[in-house]
Structures are given as C-alpha cells and as structure tokens.
C-alpha positions in Angstrom: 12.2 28.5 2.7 9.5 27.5 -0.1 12.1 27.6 -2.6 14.6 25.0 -0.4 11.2 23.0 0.0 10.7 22.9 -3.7 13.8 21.6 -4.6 14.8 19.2 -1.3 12.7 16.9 0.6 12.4 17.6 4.0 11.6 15.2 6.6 8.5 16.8 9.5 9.4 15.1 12.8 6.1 16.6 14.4 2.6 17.8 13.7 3.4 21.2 15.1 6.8 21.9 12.6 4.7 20.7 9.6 1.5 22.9 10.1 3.9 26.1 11.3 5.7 25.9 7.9 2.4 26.0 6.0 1.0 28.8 8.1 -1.5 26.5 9.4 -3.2 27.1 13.0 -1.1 24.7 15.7 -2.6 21.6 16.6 -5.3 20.7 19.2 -2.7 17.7 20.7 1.0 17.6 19.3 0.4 14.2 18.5 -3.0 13.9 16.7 -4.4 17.1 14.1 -7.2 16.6 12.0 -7.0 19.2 9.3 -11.0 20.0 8.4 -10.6 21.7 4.5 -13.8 23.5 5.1 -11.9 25.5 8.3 -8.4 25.9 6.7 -7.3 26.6 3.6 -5.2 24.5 1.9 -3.6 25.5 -1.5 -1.7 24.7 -4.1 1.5 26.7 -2.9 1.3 24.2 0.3 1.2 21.1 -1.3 3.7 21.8 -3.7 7.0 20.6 -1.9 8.3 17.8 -1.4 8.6 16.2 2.2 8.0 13.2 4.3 6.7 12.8 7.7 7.3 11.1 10.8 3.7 10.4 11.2 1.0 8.8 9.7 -1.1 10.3 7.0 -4.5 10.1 5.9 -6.4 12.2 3.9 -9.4 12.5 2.0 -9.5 14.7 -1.1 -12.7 14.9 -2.7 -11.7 17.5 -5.4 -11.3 16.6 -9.3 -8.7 19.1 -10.1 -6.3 17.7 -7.3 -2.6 15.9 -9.1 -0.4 14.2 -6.9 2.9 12.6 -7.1 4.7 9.5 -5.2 8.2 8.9 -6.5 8.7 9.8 -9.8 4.9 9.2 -11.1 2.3 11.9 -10.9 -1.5 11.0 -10.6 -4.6 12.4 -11.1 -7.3 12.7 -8.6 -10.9 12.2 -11.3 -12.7 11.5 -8.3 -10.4 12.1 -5.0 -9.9 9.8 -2.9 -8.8 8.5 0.5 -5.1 7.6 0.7 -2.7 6.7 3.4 1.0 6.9 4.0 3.1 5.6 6.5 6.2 7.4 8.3 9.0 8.5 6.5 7.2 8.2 3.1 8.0 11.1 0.6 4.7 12.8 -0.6 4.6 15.7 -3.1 1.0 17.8 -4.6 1.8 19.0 -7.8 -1.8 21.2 -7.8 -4.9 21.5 -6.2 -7.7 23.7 -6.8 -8.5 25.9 -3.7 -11.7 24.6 -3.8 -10.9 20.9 -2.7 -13.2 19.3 -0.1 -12.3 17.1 2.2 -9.8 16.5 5.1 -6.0 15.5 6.0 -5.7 13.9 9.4 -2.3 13.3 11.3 -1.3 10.6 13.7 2.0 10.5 15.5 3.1 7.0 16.6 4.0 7.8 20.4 -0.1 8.9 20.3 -0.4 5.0 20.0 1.8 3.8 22.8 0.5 1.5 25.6 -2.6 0.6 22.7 -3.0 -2.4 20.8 -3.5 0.0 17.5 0.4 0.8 18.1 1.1 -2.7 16.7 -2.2 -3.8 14.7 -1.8 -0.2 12.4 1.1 -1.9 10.9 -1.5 -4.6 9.2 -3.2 -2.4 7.7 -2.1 -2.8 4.5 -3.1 0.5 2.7 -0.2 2.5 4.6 1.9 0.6 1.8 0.1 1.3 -1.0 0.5 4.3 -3.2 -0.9 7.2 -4.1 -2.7 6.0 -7.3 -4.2 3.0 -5.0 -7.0 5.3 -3.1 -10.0 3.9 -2.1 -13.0 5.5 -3.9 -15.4 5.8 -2.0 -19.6 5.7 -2.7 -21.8 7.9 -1.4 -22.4 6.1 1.9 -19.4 5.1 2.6 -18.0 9.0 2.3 -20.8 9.8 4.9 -19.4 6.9 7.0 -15.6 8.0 6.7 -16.2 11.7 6.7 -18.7 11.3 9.6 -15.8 9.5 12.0 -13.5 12.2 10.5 -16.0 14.8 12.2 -15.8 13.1 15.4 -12.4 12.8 15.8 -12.4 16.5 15.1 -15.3 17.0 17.9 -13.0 15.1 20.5 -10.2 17.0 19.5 -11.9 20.2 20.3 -13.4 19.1 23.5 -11.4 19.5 26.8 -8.7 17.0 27.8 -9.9 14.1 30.1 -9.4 10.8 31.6 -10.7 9.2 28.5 -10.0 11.8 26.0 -7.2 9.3 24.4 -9.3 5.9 24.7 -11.9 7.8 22.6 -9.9 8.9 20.2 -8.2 5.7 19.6 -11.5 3.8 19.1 -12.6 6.6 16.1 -9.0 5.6 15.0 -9.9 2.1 14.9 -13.1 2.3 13.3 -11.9 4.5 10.5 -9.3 2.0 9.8 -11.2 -1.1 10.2 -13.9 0.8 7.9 -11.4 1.6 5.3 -10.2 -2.0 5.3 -13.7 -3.3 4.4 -14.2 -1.0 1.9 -11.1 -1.6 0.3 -11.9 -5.5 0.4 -15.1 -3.7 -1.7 -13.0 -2.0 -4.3 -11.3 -5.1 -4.9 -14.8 -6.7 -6.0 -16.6 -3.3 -7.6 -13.4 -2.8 -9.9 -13.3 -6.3 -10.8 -12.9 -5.9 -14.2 -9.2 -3.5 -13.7 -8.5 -6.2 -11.1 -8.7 -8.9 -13.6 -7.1 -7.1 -16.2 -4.0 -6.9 -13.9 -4.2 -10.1 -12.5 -4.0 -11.1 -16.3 -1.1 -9.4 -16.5 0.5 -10.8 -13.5 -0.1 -14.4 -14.9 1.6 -13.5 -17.9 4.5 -12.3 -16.3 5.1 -14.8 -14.2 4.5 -17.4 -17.2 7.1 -15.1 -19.7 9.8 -15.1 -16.5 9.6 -18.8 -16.2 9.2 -19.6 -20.0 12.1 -17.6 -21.2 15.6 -17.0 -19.8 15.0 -14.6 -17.1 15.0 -17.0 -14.0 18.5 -18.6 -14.7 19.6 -14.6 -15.5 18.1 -12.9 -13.0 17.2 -15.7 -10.1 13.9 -16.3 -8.7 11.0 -13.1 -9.5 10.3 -11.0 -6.0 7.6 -9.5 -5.1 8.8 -6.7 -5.2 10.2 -7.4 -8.9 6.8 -8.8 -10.0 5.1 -5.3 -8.4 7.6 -2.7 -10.2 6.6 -4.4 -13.4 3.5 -4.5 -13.0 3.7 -0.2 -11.1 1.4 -0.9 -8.5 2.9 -1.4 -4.5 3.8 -4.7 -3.4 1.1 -4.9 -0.6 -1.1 -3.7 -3.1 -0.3 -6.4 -5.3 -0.8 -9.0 -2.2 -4.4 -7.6 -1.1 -5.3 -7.7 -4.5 -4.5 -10.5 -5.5 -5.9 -12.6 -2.1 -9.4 -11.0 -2.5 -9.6 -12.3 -6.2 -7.7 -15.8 -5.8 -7.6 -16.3 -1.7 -3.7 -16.6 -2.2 -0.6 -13.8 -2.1 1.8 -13.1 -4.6 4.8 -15.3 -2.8 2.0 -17.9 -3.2 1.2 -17.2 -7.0 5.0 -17.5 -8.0 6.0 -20.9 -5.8 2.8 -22.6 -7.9 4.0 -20.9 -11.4 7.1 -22.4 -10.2 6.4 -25.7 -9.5 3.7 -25.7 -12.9 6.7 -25.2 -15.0 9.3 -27.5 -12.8 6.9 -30.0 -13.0 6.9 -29.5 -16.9 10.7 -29.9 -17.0 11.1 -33.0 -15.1 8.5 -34.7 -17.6 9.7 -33.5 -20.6 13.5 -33.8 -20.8 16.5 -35.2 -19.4 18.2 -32.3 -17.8 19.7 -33.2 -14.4 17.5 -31.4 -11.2 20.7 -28.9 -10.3 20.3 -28.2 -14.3 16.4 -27.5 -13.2 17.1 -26.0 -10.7 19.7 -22.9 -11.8 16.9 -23.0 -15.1 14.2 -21.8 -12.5 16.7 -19.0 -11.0 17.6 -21.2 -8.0 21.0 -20.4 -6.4 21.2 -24.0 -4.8 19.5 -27.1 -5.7 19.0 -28.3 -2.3 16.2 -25.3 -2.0 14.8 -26.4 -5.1 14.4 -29.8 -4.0 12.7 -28.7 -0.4 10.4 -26.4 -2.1 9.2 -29.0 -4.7 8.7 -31.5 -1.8 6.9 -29.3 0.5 4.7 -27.9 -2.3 4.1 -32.0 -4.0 5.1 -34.6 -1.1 7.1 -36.1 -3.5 11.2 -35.3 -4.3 11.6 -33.9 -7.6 13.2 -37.3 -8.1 10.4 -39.4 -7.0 8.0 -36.6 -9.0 10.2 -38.0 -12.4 10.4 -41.4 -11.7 6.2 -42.1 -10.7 5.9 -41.7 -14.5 8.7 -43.7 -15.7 
C-alpha cells in the first residue's frame, strides 16, 4: 500500500478512508476531523504520498523543517504556515520533522449542506492558492487561529446535539473570515515582495503587448499571465486588488487599451490590422472593448485628433 501511494495519486473520498490509511484514530463526525499535532503523531512516512481529497483542507504547520510540494514545485516551510486546498486538489509532503506543531483540519462538503457557508466557502479565495502562498501568521493572530482551531476541536469532542452543527459552522466561519483579513494583512506587511511582483506583472504585460506575442499567441489569460509569473491565478487577483483596487482581467484590458490607444495615434494601420496586432480573433470585439473601456469607437478615438 505505501509503496502504490508513493508512486500514484490516490483520490480520499472521506475523512474516515484517509485517517484509516495513515493509522490515524477515526474521526469524531465523518464529515468534520480536526487533527490536533500535539495528540497524534504525524510523520514524515504519512505525508510522503501523493493524494487528493474530496474535502477541504486546512492546516497549520508551524514547524521549520516541514517541505511540501504542489504540482511539480517543492516548497519550504522557514516559518510554517496556514494553507488551504480545495477538493480534488493533489497535495504531496516531501518531509516533516516529527516534531511539527500545529494542526490539519478536514471539512467534507455535505457537512455544509442547508448553510450559507456551503456556497460563500467558494469566495474564499485562498482554497485556490498554492502551497507556497500561506498566510504567515504573527504571534496574535496564531493565538487567534489556533484558539478557534481548539474550539472546534472542544465541540467535536462534546456530545452530539441539536446545535452541535450550527456551532460548529460558526467556528468555521470565523476561522475563514479571520484568515481572509489576515491575508488582506499579508498583502500590506509583505509589500515590498508584492511590489516586486506587481513590477513584474507590469512588465509582462507591457513585453506581451510591445512585441509579437499578442498577434502569435492571442490575447494574455489570467491564467497565462499567473504561470509566468508561478504564483495561482486567484492569487494573482487578491494580490493585485489589495495593492491597485483592480484584478488581473482589469490590469490587462487597460494595458490593452494603453497600447491600442498608442497604435491608432501613431500609424496608419487599418483597426482589423490593430486588432489581430493586439491578439484579437475578431475586430468587432476589439471595437466593443475600446468603446466600452473610452466612449468613443476606435474610429472616433483616431479621428478627435485629426
């Protein structure tokens, strides 16, 4: 079995199968498990297959010697971290001291049914980011997440009621909404790597427009822009509306309309010629873009300074 792991990605469709396989203790609900590092051991040996879940995942590691890897890209953990991952996501330690703090909880979505959370967990934008995008957390703010961590844990161990679920749900939604502001933080506290990237987006986006990529390779995607950049598209997005108040499909229809702008002025070229230059397929979306974006037709745009 932990050879086949090893070697093939295996897909957990409950709580229960995942913590059997790892010789953990069976959950306290089959649809919730909060794995407490300081009650179960959690080794290297564990961690070190490859497998997705049909759950959600979050976990706080707060051990240095932790090295994790999403994709084909390993990380390390200088500080830990909290990190999230959505269902079906493929997730694979490398190595982890035995001595790693911290905690690993699990959250089926049929836990969520009939709750608001089922549908508002899907804004919460971290679920999409990767591995090497944890929030770092400061002192307070571990006491904060760990202390809600500890709660949920409490609930779990307390006998089944009436309100046992609504409980739980509202520790779920106060973790998340806690992690939220405190990723809005890291955006600000790490401004200067923020910048740094947000230099480099700007100078992508300018080479893509200023050379021949566009009429090669069509108009840049987020997701394009993102790989090039090897950070996760809603990463990217977040980032880039704490620093600027606007997203990334945002920051490429203005770099667009900068350069189309620049075109119409400085040459003759007819607007489908603009057009297929920019990476358009048609010009007809070229020309509603450039109106909706200017009021003006890229016509009328050329001739007001004739």
């Amino acid at each position: 079995m932990k050879g086949e792991l090893r070697n093939k990605p295996r897909l957990f469709r409950s709580i229960s199968e995942l913590q059997r396989t790892f010789g953990l203790p069976q959950p306290l609900h089959p649809l919730i498990s909060l794995l407490d590092y300081s009650k179960v051991r959690i080794t290297g040996e564990m961690l070190a297959a490859t497998f997705a879940m049909d759950f959600y995942n979050i976990t706080y590691n707060e051990s240095a010697g932790c090295r994790m890897r999403y994709g084909q890209t390993t990380y390390d953990f200088e500080q830990g971290g909290l990190f999230f991952t959505s269902p079906g996501q493929p997730l694979t330690g490398v190595e982890t001291y035995d001595s790693t703090v911290g905690f690993t909880l699990l959250l089926h979505p049929d836990f969520l049914r009939q709750y608001s959370l089922a549908t508002k967990i899907k804004n919460y934008g971290f679920f999409s980011y990767s591995v090497s995008e944890s929030l770092h957390l400061s002192d307070k703010e571990r006491t904060i997440i760990t202390g809600i961590a500890k709660n949920i844990g409490d609930e779990l161990e307390t006998a089944i009621d009436d309100f046992s679920q609504d409980v739980l749900i509202s520790h779920l939604e106060l973790l998340l909404n806690y992690s939220q502001r405190f990723y809005k933080r890291q955006f600000i506290t790490r401004k200067s790597i923020h910048n740094a990237l947000l230099e480099r987006f700007e100078d992508l986006l300018y080479r893509y427009f200023n050379d021949e990529t566009a009429s090669q390779k069509g108009l840049p995607t987020v997701q394009y822009l993102a790989d090039e950049l090897n950070v996760s598209p809603r990463y990217l997005g977040d980032m880039l509306r704490a620093l600027t108040g606007q997203n990334t499909q945002q920051h490429i229809h203005n770099k667009l309309i900068e350069k189309a702008k620049e075109v119409l002025l400085l040459n003759e070229l007819s607007i489908g010629e603009i057009a297929y230059q920019l990476g358009f397929e048609h010009s007809q979306s070229f020309r509603k873009l450039f109106k909706s974006k200017t009021q003006l037709s890229p016509v009328e745009f050329r001739a007001s300074f004739n």
